[in-house]
C-alpha positions, 0 to 999 in steps of 0.5 A, a space after each residue: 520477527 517475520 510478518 505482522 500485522 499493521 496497524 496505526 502509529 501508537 500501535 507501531 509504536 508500542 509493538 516495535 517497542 515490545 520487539 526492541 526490548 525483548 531484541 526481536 528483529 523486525 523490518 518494515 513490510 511493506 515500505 510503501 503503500 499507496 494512500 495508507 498512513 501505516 507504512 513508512 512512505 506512501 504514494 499517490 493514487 494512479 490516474 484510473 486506479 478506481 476503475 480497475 479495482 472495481 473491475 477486479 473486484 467484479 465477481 462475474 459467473 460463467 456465461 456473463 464474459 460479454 458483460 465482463 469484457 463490456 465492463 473493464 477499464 479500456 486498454 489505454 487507461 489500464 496502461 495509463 494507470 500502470 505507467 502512472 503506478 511505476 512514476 508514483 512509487 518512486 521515491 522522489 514521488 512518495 512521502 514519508 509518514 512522519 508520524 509512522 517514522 516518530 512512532 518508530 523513532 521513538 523506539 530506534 537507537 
């Protein structure tokens, strides 16, 4: 099985059980999310995340670059947000999901 789609534990749950019968291969994609019960291990939000995915979801047209500009996070919390990313998606910094792992183990031999 190449990629699915995600969803949430009794769907997991059900789905990996359909594979394992029919001996489809699976993998988890991905193994870690931030804030998301539907992945094995999640991790927590980086300080300042909020405030880059507004700016990123800013849809600014031509001729508005000075809004634009005017309306990114600083250089300092970006990078403050990114170094916080790289700390919290270590493992010894992530949880695991134990009801997405239950679901799954239901299912493992």
């Amino acid at each position: 099985m190449g990629e699915s789609g995600e969803n949430n534990d009794e769907w997991i749950g059900q789905f990996s059980k359909v594979l394992d019968d029919d001996e489809i291969s699976w993998t988890f994609w991905p193994y870690k999310k931030m804030e998301a019960k539907s992945a094995p291990v999640t991790f927590s939000r980086p300080v300042h995340w909020d405030e880059i995915v507004v700016y990123a979801a800013r849809h600014a047209g031509m001729g508005d670059t000075e809004k634009s500009v005017a309306a990114r996070p600083s250089l300092e919390d970006s990078r403050a947000a990114f170094q916080d990313l790289l700390v919290k998606i270590r493992f010894e910094n992530a949880s695991p999901n134990e009801s997405y792992m239950k679901a799954l183990g239901a299912n493992m031999n």
